[in-house]
N, C-alpha and C positions, 0 to 999 in steps of 0.2 A: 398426618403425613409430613414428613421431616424432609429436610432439604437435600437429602441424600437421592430421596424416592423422586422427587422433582427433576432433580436433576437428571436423573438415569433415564426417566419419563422425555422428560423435551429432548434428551440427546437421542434416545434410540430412535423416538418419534418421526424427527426430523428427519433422522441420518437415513433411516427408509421409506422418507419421499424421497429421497434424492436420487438412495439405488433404485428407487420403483421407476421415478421419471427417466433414466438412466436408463436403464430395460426398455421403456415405451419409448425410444427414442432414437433406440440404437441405431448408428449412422450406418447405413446401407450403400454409399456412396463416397468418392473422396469431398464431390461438390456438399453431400453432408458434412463430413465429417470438418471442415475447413470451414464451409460457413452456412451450414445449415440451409442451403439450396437456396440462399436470397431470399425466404419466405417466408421469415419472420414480423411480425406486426411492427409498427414503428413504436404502438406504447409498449408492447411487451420487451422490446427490443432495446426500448428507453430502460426498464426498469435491471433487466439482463445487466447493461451497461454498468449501472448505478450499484450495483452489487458487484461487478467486474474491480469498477473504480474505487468503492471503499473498502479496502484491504483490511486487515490485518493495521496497517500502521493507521488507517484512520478509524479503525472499530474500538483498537485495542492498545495502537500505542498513541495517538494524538493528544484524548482526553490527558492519559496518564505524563506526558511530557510538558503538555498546558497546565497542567496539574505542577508541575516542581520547575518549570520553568518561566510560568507567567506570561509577561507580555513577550519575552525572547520564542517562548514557544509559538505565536501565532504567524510567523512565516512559513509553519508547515500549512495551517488552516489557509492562510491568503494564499499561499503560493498554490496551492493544489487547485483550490474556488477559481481564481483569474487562468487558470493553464487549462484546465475543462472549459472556462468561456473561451479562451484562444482556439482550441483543438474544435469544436461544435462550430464556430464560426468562420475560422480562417481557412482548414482544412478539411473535414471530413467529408460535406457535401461534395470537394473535386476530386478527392481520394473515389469515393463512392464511384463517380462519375468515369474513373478510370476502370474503375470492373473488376480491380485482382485478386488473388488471394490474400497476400501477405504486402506485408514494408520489400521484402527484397523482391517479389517479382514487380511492384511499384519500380521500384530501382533498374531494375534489369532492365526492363520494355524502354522504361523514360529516357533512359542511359544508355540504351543501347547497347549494353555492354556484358559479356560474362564475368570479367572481373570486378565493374560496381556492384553485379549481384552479390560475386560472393565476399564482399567484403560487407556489405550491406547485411549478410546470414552472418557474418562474423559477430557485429555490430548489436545486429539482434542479439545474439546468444549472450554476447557481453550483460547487455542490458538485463536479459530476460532471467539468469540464473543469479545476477545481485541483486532483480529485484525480488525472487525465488525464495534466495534466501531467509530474509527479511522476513515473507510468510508464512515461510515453514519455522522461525523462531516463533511464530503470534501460534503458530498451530501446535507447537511445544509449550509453551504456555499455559494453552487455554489445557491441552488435555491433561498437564501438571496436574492444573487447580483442580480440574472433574476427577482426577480417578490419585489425586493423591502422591504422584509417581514423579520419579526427576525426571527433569525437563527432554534428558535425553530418548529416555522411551517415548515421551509422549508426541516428539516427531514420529517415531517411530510408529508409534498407533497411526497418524495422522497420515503416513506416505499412504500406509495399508488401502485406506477408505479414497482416498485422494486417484491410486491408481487403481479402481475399481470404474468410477464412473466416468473418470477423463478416458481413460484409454479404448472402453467401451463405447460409450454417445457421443465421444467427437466433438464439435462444436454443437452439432444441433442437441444433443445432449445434456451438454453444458448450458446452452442460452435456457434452457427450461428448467434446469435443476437452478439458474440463477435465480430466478423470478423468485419460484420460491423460497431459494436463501435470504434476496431481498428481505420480502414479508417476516421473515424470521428475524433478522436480524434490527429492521428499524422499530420491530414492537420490543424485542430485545433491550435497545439503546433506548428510549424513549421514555418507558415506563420506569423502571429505577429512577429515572431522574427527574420524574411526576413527584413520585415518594420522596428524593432527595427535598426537592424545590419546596413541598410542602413544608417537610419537617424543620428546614434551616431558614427558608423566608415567608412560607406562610401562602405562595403565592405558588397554583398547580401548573404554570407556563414557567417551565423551566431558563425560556431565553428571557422572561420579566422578570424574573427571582436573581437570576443573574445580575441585573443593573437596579434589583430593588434593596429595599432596606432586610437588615436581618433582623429576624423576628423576636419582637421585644427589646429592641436594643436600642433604638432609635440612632441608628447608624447604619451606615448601607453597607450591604456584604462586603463588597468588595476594599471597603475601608475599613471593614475588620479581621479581612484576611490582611490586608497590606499589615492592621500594626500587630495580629498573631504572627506573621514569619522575620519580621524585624524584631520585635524581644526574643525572638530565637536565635537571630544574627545573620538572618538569608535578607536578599535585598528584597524591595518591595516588589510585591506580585504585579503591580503594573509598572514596574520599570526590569530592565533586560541590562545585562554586562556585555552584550553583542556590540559590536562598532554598525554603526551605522551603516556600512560600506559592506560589510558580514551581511546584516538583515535583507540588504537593499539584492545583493547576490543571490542568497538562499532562494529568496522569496523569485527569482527573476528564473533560475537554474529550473526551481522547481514547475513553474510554471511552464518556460519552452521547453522542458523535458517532457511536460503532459503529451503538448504535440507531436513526439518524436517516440510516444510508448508504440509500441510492435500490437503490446495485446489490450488494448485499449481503441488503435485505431482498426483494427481487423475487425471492429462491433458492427463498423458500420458499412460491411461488406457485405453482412447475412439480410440486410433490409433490401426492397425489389430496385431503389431510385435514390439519386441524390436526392431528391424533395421528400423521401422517408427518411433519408438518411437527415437532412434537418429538420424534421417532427420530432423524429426519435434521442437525439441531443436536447432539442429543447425538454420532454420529458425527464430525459436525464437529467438535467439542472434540477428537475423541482423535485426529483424522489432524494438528490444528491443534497439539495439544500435541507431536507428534513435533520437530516444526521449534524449537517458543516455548523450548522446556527444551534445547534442545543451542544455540540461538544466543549462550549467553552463553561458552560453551567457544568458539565459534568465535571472537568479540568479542576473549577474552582471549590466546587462540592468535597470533593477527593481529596486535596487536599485539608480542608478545615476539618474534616471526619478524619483522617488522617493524624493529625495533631492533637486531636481534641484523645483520640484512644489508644493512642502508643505514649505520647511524649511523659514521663516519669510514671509510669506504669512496674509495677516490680516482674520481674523474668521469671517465667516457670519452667524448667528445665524439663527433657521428655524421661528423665528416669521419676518423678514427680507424680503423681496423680495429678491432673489438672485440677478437676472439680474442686476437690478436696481443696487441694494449695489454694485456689483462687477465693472457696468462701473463708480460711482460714486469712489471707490478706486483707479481703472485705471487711470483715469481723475486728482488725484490728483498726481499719481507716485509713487504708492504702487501695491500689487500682493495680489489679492484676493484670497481666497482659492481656489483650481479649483474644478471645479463643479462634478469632480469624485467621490470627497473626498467624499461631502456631500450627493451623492447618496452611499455611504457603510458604510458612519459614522447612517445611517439610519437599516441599519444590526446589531446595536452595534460590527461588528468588528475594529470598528475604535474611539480611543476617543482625546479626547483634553478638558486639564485641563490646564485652564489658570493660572498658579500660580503667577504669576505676574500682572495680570489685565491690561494687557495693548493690548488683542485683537489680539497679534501677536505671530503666530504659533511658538514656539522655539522648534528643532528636536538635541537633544543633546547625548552626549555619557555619562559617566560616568567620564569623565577625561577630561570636556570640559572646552578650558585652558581662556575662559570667564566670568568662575565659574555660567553660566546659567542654573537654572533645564531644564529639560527634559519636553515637555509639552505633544508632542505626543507619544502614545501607538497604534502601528498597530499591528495588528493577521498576524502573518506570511503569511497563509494560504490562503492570497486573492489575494497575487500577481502576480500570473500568469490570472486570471479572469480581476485582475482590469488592468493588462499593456496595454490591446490595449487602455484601457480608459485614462491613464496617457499619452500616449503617442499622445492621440487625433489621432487613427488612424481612418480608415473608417465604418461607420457602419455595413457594414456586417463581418468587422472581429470580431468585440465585439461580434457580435452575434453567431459566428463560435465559438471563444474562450469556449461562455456557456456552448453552444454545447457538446463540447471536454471535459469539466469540468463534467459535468452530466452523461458522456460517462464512461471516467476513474472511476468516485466514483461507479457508480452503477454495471458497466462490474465484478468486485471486489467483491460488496457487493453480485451480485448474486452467484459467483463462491463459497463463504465462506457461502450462504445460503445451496449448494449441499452438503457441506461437515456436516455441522451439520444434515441437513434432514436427509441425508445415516449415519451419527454417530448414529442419533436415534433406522430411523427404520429399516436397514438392520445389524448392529453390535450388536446394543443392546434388539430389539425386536426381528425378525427373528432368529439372530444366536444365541441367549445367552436366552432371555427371552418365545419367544413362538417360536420355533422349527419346529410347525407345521402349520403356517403361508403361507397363498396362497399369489401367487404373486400379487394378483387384491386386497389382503387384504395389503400386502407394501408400491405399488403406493399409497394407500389410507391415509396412516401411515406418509408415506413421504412429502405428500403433505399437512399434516396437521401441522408435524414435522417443515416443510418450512415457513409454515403463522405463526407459533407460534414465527420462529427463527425473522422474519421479525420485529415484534411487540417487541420484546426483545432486537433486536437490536438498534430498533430508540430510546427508552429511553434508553439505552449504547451510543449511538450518543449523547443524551442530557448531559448525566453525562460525558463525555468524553471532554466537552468544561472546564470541570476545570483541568483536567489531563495534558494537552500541547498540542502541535500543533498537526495535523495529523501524521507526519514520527513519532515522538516520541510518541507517541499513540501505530501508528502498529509497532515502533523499541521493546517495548515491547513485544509482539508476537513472534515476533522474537527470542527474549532471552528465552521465555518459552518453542519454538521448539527449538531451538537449546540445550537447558538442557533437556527435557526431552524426544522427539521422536527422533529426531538424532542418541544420542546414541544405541538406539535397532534398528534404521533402520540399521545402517552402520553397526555393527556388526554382527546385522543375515544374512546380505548377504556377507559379509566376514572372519565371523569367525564362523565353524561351531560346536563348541564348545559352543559357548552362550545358555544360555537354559534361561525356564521359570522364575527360580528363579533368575538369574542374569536379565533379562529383569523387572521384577517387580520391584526390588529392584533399579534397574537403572532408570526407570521412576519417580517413587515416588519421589528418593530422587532429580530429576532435577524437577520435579516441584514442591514440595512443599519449595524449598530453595528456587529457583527465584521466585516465586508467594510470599513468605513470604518477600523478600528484598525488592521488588518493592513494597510492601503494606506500609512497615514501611519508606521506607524514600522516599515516595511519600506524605503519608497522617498520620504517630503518629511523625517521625526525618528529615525534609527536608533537615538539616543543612548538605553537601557538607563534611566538615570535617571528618565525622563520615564514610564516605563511605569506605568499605572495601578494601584494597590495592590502593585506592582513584580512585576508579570504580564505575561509576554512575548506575543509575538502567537500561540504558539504554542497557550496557555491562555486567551487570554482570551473564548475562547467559552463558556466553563462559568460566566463571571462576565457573561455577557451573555446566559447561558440563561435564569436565573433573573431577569434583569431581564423576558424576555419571557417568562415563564412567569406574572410576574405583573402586567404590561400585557393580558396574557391572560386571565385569573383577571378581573380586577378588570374589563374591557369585557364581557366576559360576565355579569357579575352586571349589571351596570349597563344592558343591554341586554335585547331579549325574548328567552325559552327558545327551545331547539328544538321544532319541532312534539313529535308524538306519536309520531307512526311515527318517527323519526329515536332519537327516545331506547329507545322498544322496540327499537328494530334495536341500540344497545348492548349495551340487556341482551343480546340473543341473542348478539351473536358473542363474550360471555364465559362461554355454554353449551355444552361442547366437542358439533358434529355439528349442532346444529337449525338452523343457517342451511346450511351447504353440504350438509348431507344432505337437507334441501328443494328447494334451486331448483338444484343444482350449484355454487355458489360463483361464476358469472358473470352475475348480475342487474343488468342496468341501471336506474339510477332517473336519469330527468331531472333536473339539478339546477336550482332555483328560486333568481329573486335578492331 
């Protein structure tokens, strides 16, 4: 059975659990549909989360960017790891606590306000379709590599399946079709890189092969990756061309933007209690940790396989016979391209421009001390799909890898579909717009909300392939939570002095500054120099948090307090049980402007 059969095998397999769990789940309610009636297990709910949280950028582009980027790359790794402990501990248990649907009806109630809400749904939507984007790239991609096709259809396959089971099961839908993406996806990531670890240092623990020696070499991997990409002319795999000041951002951005994700914190609305709601975080840490601590062995893997089967390899063109051409270059004592390449060079993520005409692949750095151009251009982003293939491992892990790939993007993209559906039609219709709205008339709202968001996001997948790779796509997102909900999250539930006008004023000004940085020196000033305190757009939400943290701060002081009741409702929901063990945790308070 060949890897074709494998593959077709674990994609279809999967993809009808997910529609079966989908069907057996189907939200009969909007309290379904939004969060699964509270009723979720806190380990199950852990695991949901842990498949929520590892996207697309951490299944599919992480590795691949730690991979060509090295030590610059692991501010996406820290920054994400330390933002899930910030989010698990600082906030979710009082979120919970609060009893809502969403981040804007959080807003609206705390704030009192119908215009924090709806700038709050704004706020979301901002976040929720760049970080959309991003996964509908990873789900173009992956279905590239499976069925062979440019990257454009393969959103396109991907919206298909995506708006089958989100728009159907709802949240409670989604949390169970998660679990089992989970399981798919970390046996997925895992096992290739058993295979890897063995073959390159000898050692079946991928995170000890990592920091151990390469086998037979008496030198340790990692100091034979450093002096492989330095005679190539790239700098050394453990050192980064970021400024200090870049890393220290990224990694800061990335992290309070965890806390201020929409569809990340709504996970821990579907559990009965804030005390479930921190079991179910700490869970998620440990299923999250399986994946975070073996990506850097995959990172490093990737690359030395990488180098070791493209770099002066001779090019076989597709009017060509492969077979033929490749044992006819054998025969003579040459290294024909490997036949990986030219099934993903068939994706366009892969290119080679011969600038030399001489037919052989040259993989160079920028300081390559040969003075050679550079011929090949890879997309980060396929490294972990194409490693079992570089590595010629056995056909069912290729097929498994897909699997796992398709699992991560879509498990993501449906979690960020619940979050725009419920911004629509329960924040912005319901609460704000028609007031008098049945609940058989939201499900209905919601579920249109959902196939509109679907459709909107596969063309943001298509326009998202000129933006950058996946993590820098949703590292964006990031920065815009982290400027603009963070600050109203953290403060309403710890300072109860924050009022409407301070929360408004806080919002705005975090995202219309990082939405306005990231436009202009992404697409009118690319040029690097010009970047403010020399902070790329990746970071610069964390330096425009604190601007609105304290545009916030300071309208609030300067403005009238919250009522009374608004600030006793503080205290309480940092009383673990005396607000959801009174009213249920779904109390509606009219908001006042």
């Amino acid at each position: 059975m060949d890897q074709t059969f494998w593959t077709y095998f674990f994609v279809a397999a999967t993809f009808g659990l997910y529609i079966g769990i989908a069907i057996w789940a189907r939200a009969g309610s909007t309290n379904d549909f939004y969060v699964a009636g509270h009723g979720v297990h806190p380990t199950v709910n852990g695991m949901a989360t842990a498949a929520d949280w590892m996207s697309a950028a951490s299944f599919l582009s992480m590795a691949g960017l730690i991979a060509f980027l090295g030590y610059g790359g692991s501010v996406y790794l820290m920054g994400w790891t330390g933002g899930y402990v910030l989010l698990a501990l600082l906030l979710a248990p009082f979120l919970r606590e609060f009893g809502k649907f969403t981040v804007p009806d959080f807003v609206g109630d705390r704030y009192y306000s119908t215009t924090a809400r709806v700038i709050a749904v704004i706020c979301a939507l901002f976040v929720s379709f760049t970080y959309i984007a991003g996964q509908m790239k990873g789900v173009g991609v992956a279905f590239a590599g499976f069925l062979g096709v440019p990257f454009e259809l393969g959103i396109v396959i991907g919206m298909v399946i995506v708006f089958f089971y989100a728009v159907l099961g709802g949240m409670k839908g989604i949390t169970y079709t998660q679990v089992a993406q989970y399981c798919v996806m970390i046996f997925a990531y895992t096992v290739p890189a058993i295979f890897m670890s063995l073959i390159i240092t000898g050692n079946p623990i991928p995170q000890l092969g990592f920091i151990g020696e390469a086998q037979g070499e008496g030198i340790s991997m990692l100091e034979k990756l450093n002096t492989v990409v330095t005679d190539l002319g790239f700098i050394e795999y453990t050192q980064t061309n970021k400024s200090m000041a870049d890393v220290f951002c990224i990694t800061a951005a990335l992290m309070f933007g965890t806390a201020g994700l929409p569809h990340v914190i709504i996970r821990f609305f579907t559990v009965k209690s804030a005390d479930a709601a921190r079991i179910s975080a700490g869970w998620a840490l440990v299923f999250i940790a399986i994946l975070y601590t073996t990506a850097p062995a995959v990172g490093a893997f990737a690359r030395i396989n990488f180098v070791d089967t493209v770099n002066e390899s001779t090019y076989i063109s597709d009017e060509e016979n492969y077979a033929e051409r490749a044992a006819e270059i054998e025969a003579d004592g040459g290294k024909p391209v490997p036949a990986w390449y030219k099934d993903w060079e068939a994706t366009g993520l892969l290119e080679f421009e011969d600038r030399n005409n001489d037919g052989v692949m040259q993989y160079r750095g920028p300081n390559a001390p040969d003075g050679v151009e550079n011929e090949v251009s890879p997309d980060n982003d396929i490294f972990v799909l194409a490693n079992p293939q570089i590595a010629d491992l056995p056909g069912w892990v290729i097929g498994l890898v897909v699997a796992g790939g398709l699992a991560a993007a879509l498990s993501t993209a449906a979690g960020l579909l619940m979050v725009i559906s419920s911004a629509v039609s329960h924040d912005l219709c319901r609460r704000t717009l028609f007031k008098g709205m049945t609940d058989k008339d939201e499900l209905r709202v919601a579920r249109l909300a959902a196939a509109s968001a679907v459709v909107a996001a596969g063309l943001l997948g298509v326009f998202s392939n000129n933006l950058g790779f996946v993590a820098q796509v949703v590292a964006f997102a990031f920065g815009l939570a982290a400027a603009s909900l963070f600050p109203v999250i953290f403060l309403g539930i710890f300072w109860k002095r924050m009022n409407k006008e301070g929360a408004i004023a806080a919002m705005s000004t975090g995202l219309i500054t990082t939405f306005g940085y990231i436009y202009w020196f992404k697409f009118v000033d690319p040029d690097p120099s010009n970047w403010l305190f020399g902070v790329s757009p990746e970071g610069i939400g964390f330096v425009f948090m604190w601007l609105a943290l304290i545009v916030g701060v300071v309208t609030a002081l300067v403005t009238k307090a919250p009522p009374d009741e608004i600030q006793e409702l503080v205290e309480d929901i940092r009383v673990p049980g005396t607000r959801a063990a009174h009213d249920g945790g779904d109390t509606e308070m009219a908001p006042a402007e």
